[in-house]
C-alpha positions as CSV (number, residue, x, y, z in Angstrom):
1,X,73.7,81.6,111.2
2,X,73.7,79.5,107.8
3,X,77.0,78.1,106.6
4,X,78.6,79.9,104.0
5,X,79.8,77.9,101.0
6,X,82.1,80.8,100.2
7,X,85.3,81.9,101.7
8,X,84.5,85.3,102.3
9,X,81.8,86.8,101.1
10,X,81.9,90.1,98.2
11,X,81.5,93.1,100.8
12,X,84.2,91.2,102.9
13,X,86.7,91.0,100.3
14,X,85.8,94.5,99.4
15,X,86.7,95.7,102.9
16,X,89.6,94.3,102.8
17,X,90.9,95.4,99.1
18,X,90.4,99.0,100.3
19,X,92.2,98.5,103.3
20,X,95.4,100.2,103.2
21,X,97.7,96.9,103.3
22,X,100.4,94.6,102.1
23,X,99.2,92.1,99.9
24,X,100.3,89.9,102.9
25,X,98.2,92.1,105.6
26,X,95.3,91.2,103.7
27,X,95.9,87.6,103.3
28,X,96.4,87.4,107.2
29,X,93.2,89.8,107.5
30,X,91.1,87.5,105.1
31,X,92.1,84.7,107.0
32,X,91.2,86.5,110.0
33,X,87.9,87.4,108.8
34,X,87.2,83.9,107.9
35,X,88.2,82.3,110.8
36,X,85.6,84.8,113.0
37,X,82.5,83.7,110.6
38,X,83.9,80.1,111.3
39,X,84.1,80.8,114.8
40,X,81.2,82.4,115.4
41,X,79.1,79.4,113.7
42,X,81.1,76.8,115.8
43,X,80.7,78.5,118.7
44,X,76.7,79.0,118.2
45,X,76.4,74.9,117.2
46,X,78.2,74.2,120.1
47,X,76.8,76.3,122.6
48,X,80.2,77.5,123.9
49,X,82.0,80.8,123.5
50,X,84.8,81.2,121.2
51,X,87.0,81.0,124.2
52,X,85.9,78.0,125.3
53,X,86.4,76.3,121.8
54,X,89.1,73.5,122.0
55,X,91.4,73.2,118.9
56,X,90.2,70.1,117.8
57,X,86.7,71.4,117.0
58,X,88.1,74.1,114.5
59,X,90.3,71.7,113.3
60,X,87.1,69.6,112.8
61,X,85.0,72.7,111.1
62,X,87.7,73.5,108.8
63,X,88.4,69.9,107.4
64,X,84.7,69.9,106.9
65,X,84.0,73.7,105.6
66,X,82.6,73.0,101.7
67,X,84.2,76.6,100.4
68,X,87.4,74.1,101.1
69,X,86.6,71.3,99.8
70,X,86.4,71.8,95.5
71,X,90.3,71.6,94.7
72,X,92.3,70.8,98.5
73,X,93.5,68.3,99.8
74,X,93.9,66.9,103.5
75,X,97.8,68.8,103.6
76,X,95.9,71.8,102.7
77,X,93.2,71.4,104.9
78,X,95.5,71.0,107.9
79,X,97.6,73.8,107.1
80,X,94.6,76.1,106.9
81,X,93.4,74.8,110.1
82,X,96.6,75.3,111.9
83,X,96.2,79.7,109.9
84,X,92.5,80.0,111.5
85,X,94.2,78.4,115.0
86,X,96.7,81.4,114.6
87,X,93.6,83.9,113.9
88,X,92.9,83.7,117.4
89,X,95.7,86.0,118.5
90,X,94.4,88.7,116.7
91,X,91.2,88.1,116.8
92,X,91.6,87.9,120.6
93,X,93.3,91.5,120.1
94,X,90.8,93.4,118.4
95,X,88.6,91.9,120.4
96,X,90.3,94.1,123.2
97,X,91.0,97.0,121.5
98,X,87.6,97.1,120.3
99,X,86.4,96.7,123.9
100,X,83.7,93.7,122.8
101,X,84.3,90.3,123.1
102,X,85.1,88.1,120.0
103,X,81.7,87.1,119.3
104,X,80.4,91.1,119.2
105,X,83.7,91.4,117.0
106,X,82.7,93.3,113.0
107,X,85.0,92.6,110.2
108,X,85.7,96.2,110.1
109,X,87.0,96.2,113.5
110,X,89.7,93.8,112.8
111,X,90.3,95.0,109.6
112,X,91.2,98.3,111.6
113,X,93.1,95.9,114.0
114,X,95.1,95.0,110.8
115,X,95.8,98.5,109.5
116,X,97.1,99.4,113.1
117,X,99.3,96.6,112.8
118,X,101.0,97.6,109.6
119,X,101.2,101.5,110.8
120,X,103.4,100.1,113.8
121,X,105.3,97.6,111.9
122,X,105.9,100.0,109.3
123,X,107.2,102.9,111.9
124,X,109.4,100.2,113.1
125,X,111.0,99.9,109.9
126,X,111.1,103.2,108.6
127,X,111.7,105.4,111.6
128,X,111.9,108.5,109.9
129,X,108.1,108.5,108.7
């Protein structure tokens, strides 16, 4: 798989624009999507599952990803790393849902994870719909 020099790519972003979410949701969901690509590619230089990845190797990729380097700086690059650490909860959870491990994941399965998300959070706070 060849590096990406872009963040996501235009059918990615275009997934997630028509998903039915918060502005938020689809931050969290890009991010998601993002941090699979990332993952995957780690995982595939390394020779490891995604699993098996130890923080400090994301951490690593990130600081070192070129669609992050025009414009950021190290803060920036740290806090990002720390938002594609936290991907792996639902990443990990699609994963499930989907029945396929992380590496078999699509971006439209965890952009389904995503819209599931919202439905429960949103029956949560309005109990009446």
């Amino acid at each position: 798989m060849q590096p990406s020099t872009e963040f996501l790519t235009p059918d990615e972003c275009a997934e997630v624009d028509k998903a039915l979410l918060t502005s938020r949701e689809k931050f969290s969901a890009r991010v998601a999507i993002y941090a699979l690509r990332s993952l995957k590619q780690i995982a595939q230089e390394t020779g490891i599952t995604i699993t098996q990845l130890e923080p400090y190797q994301i951490e690593d990729w990130v600081y070192q990803d070129e669609s992050l380097q025009t414009g950021t700086d190290r803060e920036f690059r740290q806090f990002f790393a720390q938002l594609v650490l936290a991907s792996f909860k639902p990443l990990k959870q699609s994963a499930q849902i989907a029945g396929v491990s992380i590496e078999a994941l699509t971006v439209a399965q965890v952009i389904v994870w995503f819209e599931q998300q919202a439905k429960l959070t949103l029956g949560k706070t309005n109990p009446d719909r």
